[in-house]
N, C-alpha and C positions, 0 to 999 in steps of 0.2 A: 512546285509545278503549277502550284495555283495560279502565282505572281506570272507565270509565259498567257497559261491557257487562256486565263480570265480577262485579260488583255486582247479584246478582238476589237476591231471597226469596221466600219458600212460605207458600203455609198451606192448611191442611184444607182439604177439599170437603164442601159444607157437604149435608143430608141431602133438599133438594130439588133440588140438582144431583143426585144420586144417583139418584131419582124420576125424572128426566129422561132418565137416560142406561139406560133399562133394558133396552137391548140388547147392556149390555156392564158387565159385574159387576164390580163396585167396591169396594175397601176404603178405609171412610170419612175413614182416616187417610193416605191417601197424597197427597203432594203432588206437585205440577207444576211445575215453571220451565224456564228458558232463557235463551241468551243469542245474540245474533248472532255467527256467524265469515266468513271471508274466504269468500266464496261459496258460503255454509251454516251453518247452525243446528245448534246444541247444546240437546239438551232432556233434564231431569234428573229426574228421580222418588226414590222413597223409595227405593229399591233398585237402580237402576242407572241412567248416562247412555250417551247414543247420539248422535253428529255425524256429519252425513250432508253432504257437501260434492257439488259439482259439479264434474267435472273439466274440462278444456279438450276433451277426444274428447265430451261431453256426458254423460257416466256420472254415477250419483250413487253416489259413496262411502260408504260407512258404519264406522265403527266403536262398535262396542258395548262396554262395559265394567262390571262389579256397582262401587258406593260400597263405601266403609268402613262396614261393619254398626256401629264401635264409634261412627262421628259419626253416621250418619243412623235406626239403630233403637238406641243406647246410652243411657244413663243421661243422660250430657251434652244429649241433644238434647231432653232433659225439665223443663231446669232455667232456668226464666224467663230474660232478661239473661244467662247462661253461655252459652246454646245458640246465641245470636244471631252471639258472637263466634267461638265454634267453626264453626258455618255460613255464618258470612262468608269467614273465612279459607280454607277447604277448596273455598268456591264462586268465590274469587281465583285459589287454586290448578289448581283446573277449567276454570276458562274461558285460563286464558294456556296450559296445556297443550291445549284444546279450538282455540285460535289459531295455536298452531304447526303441531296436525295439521293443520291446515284450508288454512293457509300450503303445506304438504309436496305437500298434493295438489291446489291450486289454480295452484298456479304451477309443476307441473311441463311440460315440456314435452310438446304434441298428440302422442300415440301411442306416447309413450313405455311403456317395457313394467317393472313393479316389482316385486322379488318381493313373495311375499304376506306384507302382517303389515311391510310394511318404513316405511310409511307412521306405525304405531302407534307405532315405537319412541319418539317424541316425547313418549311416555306416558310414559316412563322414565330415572331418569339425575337428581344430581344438580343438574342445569343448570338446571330447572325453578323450583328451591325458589330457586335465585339471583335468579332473573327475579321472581321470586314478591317476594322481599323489597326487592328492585330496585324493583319497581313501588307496592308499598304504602308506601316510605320516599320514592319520588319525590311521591305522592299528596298525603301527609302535610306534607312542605315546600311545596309550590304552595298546597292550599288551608287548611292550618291555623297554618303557622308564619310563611310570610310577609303572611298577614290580621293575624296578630298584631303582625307586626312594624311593618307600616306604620301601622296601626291607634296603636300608640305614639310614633310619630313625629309623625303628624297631631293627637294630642293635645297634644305639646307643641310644636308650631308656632302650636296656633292657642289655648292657653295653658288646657287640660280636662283635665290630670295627674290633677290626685284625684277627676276624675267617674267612675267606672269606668261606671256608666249608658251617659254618652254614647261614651263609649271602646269600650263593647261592640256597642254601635248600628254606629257604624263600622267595628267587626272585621267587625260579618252582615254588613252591606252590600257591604263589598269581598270577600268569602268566598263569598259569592251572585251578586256582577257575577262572580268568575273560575270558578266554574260557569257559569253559563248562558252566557257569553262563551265560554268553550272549546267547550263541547256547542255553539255557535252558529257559531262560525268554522271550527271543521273539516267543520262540515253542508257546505261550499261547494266540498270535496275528490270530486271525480268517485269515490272509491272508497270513500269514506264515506256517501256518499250511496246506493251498494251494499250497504253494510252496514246505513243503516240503514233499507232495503227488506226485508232477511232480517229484523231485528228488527222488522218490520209483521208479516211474516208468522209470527213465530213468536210475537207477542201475538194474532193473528188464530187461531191455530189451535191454541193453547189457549182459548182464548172461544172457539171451535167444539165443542170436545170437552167443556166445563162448561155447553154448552147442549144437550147430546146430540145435535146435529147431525151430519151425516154429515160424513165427515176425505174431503171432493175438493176440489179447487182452486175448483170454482164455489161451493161449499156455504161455505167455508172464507172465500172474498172477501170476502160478506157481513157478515162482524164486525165489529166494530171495533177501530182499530188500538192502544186504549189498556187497560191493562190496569194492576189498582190494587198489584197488590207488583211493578213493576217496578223496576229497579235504579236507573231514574234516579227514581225516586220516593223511593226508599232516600236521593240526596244530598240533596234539596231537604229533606226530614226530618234530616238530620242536623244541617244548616245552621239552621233552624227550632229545633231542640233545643238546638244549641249556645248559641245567642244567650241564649235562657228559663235555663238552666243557670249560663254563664260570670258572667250578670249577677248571683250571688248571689256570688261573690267580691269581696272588697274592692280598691281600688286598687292597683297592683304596679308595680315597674320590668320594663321590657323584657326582659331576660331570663327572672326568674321568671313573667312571664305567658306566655313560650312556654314556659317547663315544664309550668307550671300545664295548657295547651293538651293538653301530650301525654301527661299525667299522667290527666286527665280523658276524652282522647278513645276509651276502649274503654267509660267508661260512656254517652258521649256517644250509642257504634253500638247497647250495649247496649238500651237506651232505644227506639231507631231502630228497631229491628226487631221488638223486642215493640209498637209502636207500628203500623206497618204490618202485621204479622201481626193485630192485631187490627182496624185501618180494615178490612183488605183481608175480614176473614169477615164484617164487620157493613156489608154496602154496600147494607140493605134500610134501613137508617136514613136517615133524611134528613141528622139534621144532622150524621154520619160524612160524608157523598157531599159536606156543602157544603165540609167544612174539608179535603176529599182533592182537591178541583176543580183548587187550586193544580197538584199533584203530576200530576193527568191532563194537566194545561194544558201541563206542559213537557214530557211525551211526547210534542207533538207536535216538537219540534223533535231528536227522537231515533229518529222511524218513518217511513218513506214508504209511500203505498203497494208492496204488492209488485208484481213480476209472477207470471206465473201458476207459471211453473218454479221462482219464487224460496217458491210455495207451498206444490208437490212435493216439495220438498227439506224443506220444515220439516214437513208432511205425514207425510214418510217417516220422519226423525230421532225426531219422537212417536210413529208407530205402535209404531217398533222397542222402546221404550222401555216401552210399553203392553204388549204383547208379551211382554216379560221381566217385568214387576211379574205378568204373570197366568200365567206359569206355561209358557208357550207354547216350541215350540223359539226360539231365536235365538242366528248365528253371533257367536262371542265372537272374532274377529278379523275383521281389515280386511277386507272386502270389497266388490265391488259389485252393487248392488239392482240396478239396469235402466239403460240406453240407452235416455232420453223422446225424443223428437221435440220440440224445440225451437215453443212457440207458434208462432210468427211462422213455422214451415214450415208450420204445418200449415194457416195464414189463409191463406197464400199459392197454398196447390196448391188449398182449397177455390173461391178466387176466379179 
């Protein structure tokens, strides 16, 4: 789940969002994203992220933290296909550190008492960058080394060695089934189906705040749950790209063709993200909305809806966020926002 979630992109706010939101002063350059965590939302801006979990006593945790100014306002983040790979990597490395804290304070035990800031440390510490290259080298072999591999086997079983055409057709296809198969099969996991309610709510309430609509749970419901530079939109485009790309190579043996795979796959992301960075600004076009349809289609089997706490929480994570981009106090260690009264209390003492 890491390899979907952690995989988010950004792009400008365009100058009628802006128009919209005029009760709350904007610079037009800033961007929005998120990701889901273990019961709570990570939500990231140009200058700082903020993950606001719920604990088991019913708190909403927060911690807040500034980005790197040299990846997120640097030179790098300016330069077409470079910026994509830099802002992938550092937005992989965000979200599995965003998933440990989230793990730290979600599963500790009801009433347990922490020192302060002891939650954060997860922020910290080589261990992170292990996991980090752990997870993008496990990514990397599931969906692009062994697509390739079978891919060359099923050619010459059924005797298409030197079609690389048809060769490449069957790399997508099987590259495409073990996407949406995975994102498909662990939907049916009781805690992924958790997560991916947070990830309703935290496409729901960004599309709440680029409609200038007011950041409450009821305001917030109303959106909808799909949103166009979402992470899982990022693979199906990758998958897309590869196929158009790989096919302008010639026939290869099995080997060099998984080199070839991992040789080519950072122009592959490169490509991938200047690509949805620009669907995702141009969604007043028609035929942008028709060929991104795919990419919304399969968010749905990556969002539920939320509930309403599962709103609060993502709610909370963006305001904090909001908050620090405009200048505002906010605590830069662990702490906690408030003790909500759980929906379901409050239906109950109403009835």
């Amino acid at each position: 789940m890491t390899l979907i979630c952690a995989l988010s992109t950004i792009r400008p706010m365009s100058e009628n969002q802006a128009s919209t939101n005029s009760k709350r002063p904007l610079d037009l350059n800033t961007n929005y994203g998120g990701q889901a965590v273990i019961e709570g939302v990570m939500m990231r801006g140009s200058q700082a992220l903020s993950v606001a979990v719920r604990n088991p006593d019913g708190d909403i945790v927060v911690h807040t933290e500034p980005l790197d100014a040299r990846i997120y306002g640097g030179r790098m983040a300016r330069v077409p296909f470079i910026r994509g790979l830099t802002l992938l990597w550092d937005a992989l490395g965000l979200g599995i550190k965003s998933l440990m804290f989230s793990a730290e304070v979600a599963l500790e035990e009801e009433g347990e008492e922490k020192e302060e800031g002891e939650a954060s440390k997860v922020f910290e510490g080589p261990v992170q960058w292990t996991m980090i290259a752990l997870s993008l080298s496990l990514m990397i072999l599931i969906f692009f080394v062994v697509p390739a591999f079978v891919a060359g086997l099923i050619q010459g079983w059924i005797g298409l060695v030197e079609s690389q055409f048809w060769g490449n057709i069957i790399e997508g296809i099987i590259r495409l089934s073990l996407v949406v198969g995975y994102i498909w099969i662990i939907g049916f996991m009781a805690d992924v189906k958790r997560l991916y309610g947070y990830h309703g709510a935290e496409h729901k309430t960004i599309n709440a705040y680029e409609a200038g609509a007011p950041l409450t749970p009821e305001s917030v419901a109303r959106f909808p749950l799909q949103h166009p530079r979402c992470g899982t939109a990022f693979l199906l485009t990758v998958v897309v790209i590869s196929i158009i790309l790989y096919s302008f190579l010639p026939a290869m043996s099995i080997p060099i063709r998984i080199l070839s795979r991992l040789a080519l796959l950072p122009i592959v992301a490169g490509i991938a993200y200047e690509f949805l960075r620009f669907s995702a600004s141009h969604q007043d076009n028609a035929f942008i909305r028709l060929i991104t349809k795919p990419n919304l289609a399969l968010q749905g089997l990556t969002t539920r809806e939320p509930e309403m706490e599962m709103l609060e929480v993502a709610i909370t994570a963006f305001e904090q966020v909001v908050a620090f981009e405009q200048g505002q106090p906010v605590a830069d260690e662990t702490h906690v926002v408030s003790k909500i009264t759980p929906i379901t209390q409050i239906e109950q003492a109403e009835s």
